[in-house]
C-alpha positions in Angstrom: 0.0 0.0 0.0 1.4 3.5 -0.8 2.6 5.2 2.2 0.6 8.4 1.5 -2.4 6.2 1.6 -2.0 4.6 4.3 -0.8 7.9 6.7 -4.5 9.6 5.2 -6.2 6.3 6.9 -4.4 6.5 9.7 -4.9 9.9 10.4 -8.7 9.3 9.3 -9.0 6.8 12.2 -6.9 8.6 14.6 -9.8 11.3 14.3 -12.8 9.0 14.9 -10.9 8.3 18.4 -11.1 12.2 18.7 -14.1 12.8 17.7 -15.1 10.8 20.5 -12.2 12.3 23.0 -14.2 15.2 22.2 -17.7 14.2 23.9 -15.9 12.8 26.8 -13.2 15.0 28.1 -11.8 12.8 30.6 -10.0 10.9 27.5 -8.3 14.0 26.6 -7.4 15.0 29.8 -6.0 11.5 30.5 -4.2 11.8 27.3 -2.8 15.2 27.4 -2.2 14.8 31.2 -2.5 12.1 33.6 -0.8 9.5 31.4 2.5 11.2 31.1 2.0 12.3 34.8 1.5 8.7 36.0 4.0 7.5 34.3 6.9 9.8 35.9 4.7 9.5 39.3 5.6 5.6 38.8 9.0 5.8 38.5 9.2 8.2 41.6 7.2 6.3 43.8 10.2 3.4 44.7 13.0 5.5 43.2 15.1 2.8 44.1 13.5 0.1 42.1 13.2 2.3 39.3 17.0 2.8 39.8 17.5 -1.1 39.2 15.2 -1.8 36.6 17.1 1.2 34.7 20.4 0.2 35.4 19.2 -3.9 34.0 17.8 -2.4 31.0 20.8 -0.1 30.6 23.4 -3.5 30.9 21.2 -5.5 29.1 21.1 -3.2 26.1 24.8 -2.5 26.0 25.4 -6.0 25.9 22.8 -6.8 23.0 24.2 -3.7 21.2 28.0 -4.9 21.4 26.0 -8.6 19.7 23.7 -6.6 17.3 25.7 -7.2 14.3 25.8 -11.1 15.1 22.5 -11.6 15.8 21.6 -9.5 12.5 24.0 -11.8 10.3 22.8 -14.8 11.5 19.1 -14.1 11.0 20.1 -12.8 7.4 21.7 -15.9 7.0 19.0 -18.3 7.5 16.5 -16.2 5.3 13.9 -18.3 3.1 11.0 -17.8 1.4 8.6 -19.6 4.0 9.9 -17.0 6.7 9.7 -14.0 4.3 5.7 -15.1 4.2 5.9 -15.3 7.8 7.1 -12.1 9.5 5.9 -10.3 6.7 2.4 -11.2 8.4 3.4 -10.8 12.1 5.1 -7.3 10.9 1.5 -6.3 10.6 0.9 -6.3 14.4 3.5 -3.4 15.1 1.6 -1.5 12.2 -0.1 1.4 13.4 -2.5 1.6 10.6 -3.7 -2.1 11.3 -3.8 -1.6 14.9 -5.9 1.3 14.9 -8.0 0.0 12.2 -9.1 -3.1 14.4 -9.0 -0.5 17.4 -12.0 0.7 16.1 -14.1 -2.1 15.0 -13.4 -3.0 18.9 -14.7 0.1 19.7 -17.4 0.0 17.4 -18.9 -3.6 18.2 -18.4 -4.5 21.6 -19.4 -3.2 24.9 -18.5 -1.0 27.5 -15.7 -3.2 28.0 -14.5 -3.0 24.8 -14.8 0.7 24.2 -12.4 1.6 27.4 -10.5 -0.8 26.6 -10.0 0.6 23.3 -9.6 3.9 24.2 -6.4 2.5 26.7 -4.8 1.3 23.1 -5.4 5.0 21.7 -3.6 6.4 24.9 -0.8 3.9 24.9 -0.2 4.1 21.4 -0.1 8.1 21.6 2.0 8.2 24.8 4.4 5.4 23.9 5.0 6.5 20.8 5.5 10.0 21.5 8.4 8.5 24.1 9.9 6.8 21.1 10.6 9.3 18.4 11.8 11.7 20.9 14.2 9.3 21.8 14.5 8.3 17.9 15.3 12.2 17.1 17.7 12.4 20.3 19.4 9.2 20.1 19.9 9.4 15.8 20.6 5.8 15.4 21.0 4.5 11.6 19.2 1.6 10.6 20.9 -2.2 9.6 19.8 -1.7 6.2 21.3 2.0 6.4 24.8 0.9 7.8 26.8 -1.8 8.3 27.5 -1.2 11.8 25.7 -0.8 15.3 27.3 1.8 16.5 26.7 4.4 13.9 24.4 7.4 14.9 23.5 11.0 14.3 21.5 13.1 16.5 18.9 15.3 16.5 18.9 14.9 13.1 15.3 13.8 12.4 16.2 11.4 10.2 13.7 7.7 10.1 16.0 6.1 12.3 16.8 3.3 14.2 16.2 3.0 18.0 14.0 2.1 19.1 11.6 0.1 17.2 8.1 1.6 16.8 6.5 -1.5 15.4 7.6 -3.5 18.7 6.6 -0.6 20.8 3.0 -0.3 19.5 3.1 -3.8 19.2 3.9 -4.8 22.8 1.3 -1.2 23.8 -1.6 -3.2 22.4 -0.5 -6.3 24.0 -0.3 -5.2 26.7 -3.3 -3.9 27.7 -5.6 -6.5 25.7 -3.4 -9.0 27.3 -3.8 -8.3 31.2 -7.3 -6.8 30.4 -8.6 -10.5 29.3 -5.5 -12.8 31.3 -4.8 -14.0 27.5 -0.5 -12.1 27.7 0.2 -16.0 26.8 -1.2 -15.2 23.5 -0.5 -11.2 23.0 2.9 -11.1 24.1 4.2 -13.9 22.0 2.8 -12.0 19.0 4.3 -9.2 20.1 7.7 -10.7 20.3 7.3 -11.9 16.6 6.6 -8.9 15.7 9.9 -7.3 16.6 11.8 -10.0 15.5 10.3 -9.6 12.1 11.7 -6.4 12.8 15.3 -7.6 12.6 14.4 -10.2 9.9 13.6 -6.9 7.5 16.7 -6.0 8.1 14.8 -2.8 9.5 16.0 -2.8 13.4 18.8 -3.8 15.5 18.1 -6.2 18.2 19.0 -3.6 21.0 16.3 -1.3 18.8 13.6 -4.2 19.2 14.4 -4.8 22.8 14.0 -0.9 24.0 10.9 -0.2 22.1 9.2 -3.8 23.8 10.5 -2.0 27.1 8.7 1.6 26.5 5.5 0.0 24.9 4.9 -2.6 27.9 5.5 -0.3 30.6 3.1 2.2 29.2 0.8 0.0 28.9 1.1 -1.4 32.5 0.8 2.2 33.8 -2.1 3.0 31.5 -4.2 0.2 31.9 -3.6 0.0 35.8 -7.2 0.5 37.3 -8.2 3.2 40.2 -4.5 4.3 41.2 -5.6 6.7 43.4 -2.5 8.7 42.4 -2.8 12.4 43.7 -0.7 15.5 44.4 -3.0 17.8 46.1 -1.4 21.6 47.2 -2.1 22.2 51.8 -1.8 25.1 53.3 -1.7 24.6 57.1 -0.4 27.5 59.6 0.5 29.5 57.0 2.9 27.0 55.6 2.7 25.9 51.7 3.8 22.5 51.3 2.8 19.6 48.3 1.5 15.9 49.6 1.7 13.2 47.1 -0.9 10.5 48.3 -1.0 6.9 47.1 -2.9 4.1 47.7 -2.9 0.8 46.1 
């Protein structure tokens, strides 16, 4: 499908979403607000467990990235014609035309269920992929098919590059909240995952690229589709004195 096309339906399903954010403003304000805010009140709330998942994902990506060219050879090297039929289908589910296209049949056909649940995939869509190509544009990364080498990048210069993957980070968003909304991640998660590495089958992504966008689009998705955080930061004044109280409950 020409890419002009498919941006035009994209955009033209994007707005049936708003439309709809429209009658109910508590969408947009948890889009344009409370989902960014959650997210950062998450990390702060056990800074130092945040501190250690960083650091993980931080050694564990170094250490894929220093592999990437390995990994990438040896997929290229067992290329056939069965697995070109193959992730060329599970590439679909990182598409964001595709995604937002079935988004809104199950909007449009199921129940109240359904319909929050699909407007969850709207917000984690928007918020992790906003989160992805500003780190895209910071980061600069060149793609496999682009370079022969990992460790090639150039910043902030808004080029269609490298890391991390969108496809695996709207792949694993969607997952991610249809999976723990219906207990069925045994199923999501593994398309997810095939989905990324149909990523580095395409020669599109680096493996380090695939696992960082996973990272950003399942962790949105936890925070998003977390029910009735009670999250709050409310603003006292008591003898005079100004002070900010952050109150969770869980």
């Amino acid at each position: 499908m020409d890419k002009n096309i498919k941006i035009i339906i994209y955009l033209l399903t994007t707005m049936c979403f708003c439309l709809n954010a429209c009658a109910e403003e508590s969408l947009l304000k948890r889009l344009f607000f409370d989902d960014f805010k959650n997210l950062g009140l998450t990390v702060t709330v056990d800074p130092m467990k945040s501190a250690v998942i960083a650091f993980s994902l931080a050694i564990t990506t170094d250490l894929l990235m220093d592999n990437d060219k390995y990994f990438s050879h040896e997929i290229e090297a067992s290329k056939n014609n069965f697995d070109d039929s193959t992730f060329n289908f599970f590439n679909n589910f990182g598409d964001g035309l595709y995604i937002l296209a079935a988004d809104s049949i199950f909007f449009a056909i199921g129940g109240d269920k359904e319909k929050k649940i699909a407007e969850k995939i709207v917000e984690t869509l928007a918020v992790s992929g906003s989160i992805a190509y500003v780190t895209k544009i910071i980061v600069g990364r060149e793609r496999p098919s682009e370079s022969s080498s990992p460790f090639v990048y150039r910043p902030f210069s808004f080029f269609d590059s490298s890391l991390p993957s969108g496809h695996t980070t709207a792949a694993f968003a969607w997952a991610t909240i249809i999976g723990d909304s219906y207990n069925i991640g045994y199923i999501t998660y593994p398309l997810a995952f095939l989905c990324g590495v149909a990523r580095i089958y395409k020669n599109e992504h680096w493996p380090s690229d695939v696992l960082l966008g996973g990272f950003i689009g399942a962790v949105t998705g936890k925070v998003i589709n977390f029910e009735n955080p009670n999250i709050s930061i409310s603003f006292k004044n008591e003898d005079s004195l100004n002070f900010v109280q952050l109150n969770i409950k869980f």
